[in-house]
Structures are given as C-alpha cells and as structure tokens.
C-alpha positions as CSV (number, residue, x, y, z in Angstrom):
1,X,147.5,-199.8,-97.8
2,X,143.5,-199.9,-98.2
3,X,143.4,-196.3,-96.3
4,X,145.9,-194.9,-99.0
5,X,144.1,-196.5,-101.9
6,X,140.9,-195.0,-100.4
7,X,142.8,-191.5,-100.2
8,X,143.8,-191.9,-103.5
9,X,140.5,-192.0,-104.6
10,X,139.3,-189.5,-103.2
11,X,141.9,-187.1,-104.2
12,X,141.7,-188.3,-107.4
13,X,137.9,-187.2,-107.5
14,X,138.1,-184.0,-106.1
15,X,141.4,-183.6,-108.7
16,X,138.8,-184.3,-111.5
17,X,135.8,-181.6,-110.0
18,X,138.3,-179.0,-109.5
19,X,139.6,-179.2,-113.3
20,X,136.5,-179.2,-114.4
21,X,136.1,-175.6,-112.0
22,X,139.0,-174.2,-113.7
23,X,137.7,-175.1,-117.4
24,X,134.2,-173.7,-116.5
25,X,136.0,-170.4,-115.2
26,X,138.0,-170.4,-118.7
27,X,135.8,-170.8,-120.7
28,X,133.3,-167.8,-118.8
29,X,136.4,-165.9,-119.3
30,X,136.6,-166.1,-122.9
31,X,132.6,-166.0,-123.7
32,X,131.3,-163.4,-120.9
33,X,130.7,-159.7,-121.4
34,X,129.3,-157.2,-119.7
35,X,126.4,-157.3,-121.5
36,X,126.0,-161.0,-121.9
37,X,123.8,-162.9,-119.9
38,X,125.4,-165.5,-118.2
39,X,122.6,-168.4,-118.4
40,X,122.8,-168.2,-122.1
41,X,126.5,-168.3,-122.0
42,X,126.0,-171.5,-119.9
43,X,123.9,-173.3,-122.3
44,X,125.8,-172.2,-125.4
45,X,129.3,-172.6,-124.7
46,X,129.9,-173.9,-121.2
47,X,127.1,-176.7,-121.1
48,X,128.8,-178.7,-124.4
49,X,132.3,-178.7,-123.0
50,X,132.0,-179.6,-119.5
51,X,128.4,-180.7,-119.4
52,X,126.0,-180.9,-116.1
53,X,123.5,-178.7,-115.2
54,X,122.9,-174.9,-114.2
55,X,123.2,-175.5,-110.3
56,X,126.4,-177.8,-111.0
57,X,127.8,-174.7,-113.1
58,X,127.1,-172.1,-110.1
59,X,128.3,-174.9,-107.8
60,X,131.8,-174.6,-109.7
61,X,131.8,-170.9,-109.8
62,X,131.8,-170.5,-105.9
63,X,134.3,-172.7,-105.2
64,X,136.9,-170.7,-103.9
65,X,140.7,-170.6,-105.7
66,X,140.4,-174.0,-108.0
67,X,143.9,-173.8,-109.3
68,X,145.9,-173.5,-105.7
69,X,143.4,-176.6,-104.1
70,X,144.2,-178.4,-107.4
71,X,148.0,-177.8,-106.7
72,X,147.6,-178.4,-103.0
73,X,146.1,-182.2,-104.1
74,X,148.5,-183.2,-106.7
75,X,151.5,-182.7,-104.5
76,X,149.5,-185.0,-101.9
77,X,148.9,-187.7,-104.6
78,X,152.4,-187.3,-105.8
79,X,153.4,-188.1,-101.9
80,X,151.4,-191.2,-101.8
C-alpha cells in the first residue's frame, strides 16, 4: 500500500512537469517567429503563464515527446 501511494506521487509529479512541458511548447508555438528572439518570447509571454526561470524553460523544451510520456503516466495512475 505505502509503495503505491509513493508511486502515486511520483507519477503524479512528473504528470504535473510534463503539462507544464506541453503548455510551454504551446504557447512558443503561438508567440515564436522566425524572426523573434526566443528569450524575449520567454520573459513576455511564457514566463507569466507557467512561471520559473530561463534554464527551467530550456529544461522543458528538451524533454523529448511530452504528450505520449504524459499519456504513458496517466494510464499507469489510472491502473493503480
């Protein structure tokens, strides 16, 4: 029982993160340009959503395929 709650937890974290990944790549989507820059993108449009800082942001943006992890870890919490 305490290992599954643990799981839980953890699942539910990493749920959180990767939403957060998905927003952050959303909202890039809709405000970059070819000839924006993309720090200034950060701190005007991405920073007051999702918040955190610059590192964080790139942090999100490498993390590879958000939306199939995040589908991956909601089945496993639904299986719990």
């Amino acid at each position: 029982m305490k290992k599954d709650h643990i799981r839980k937890l953890q699942l539910g974290r990493r749920a959180a993160y990767l939403k957060r990944c998905i927003r952050v790549l959303e909202l890039l989507e809709q405000h970059e340009t070819d000839c924006s820059v993309r720090k200034r993108v950060f701190y005007k449009h991405i920073r007051p959503e999702v918040g955190g800082s610059y590192t964080s942001f790139n942090n999100m943006l490498n993390e590879p395929n958000p939306r199939n992890q995040l589908d991956k870890i909601e089945k496993e919490l639904n299986e719990l």
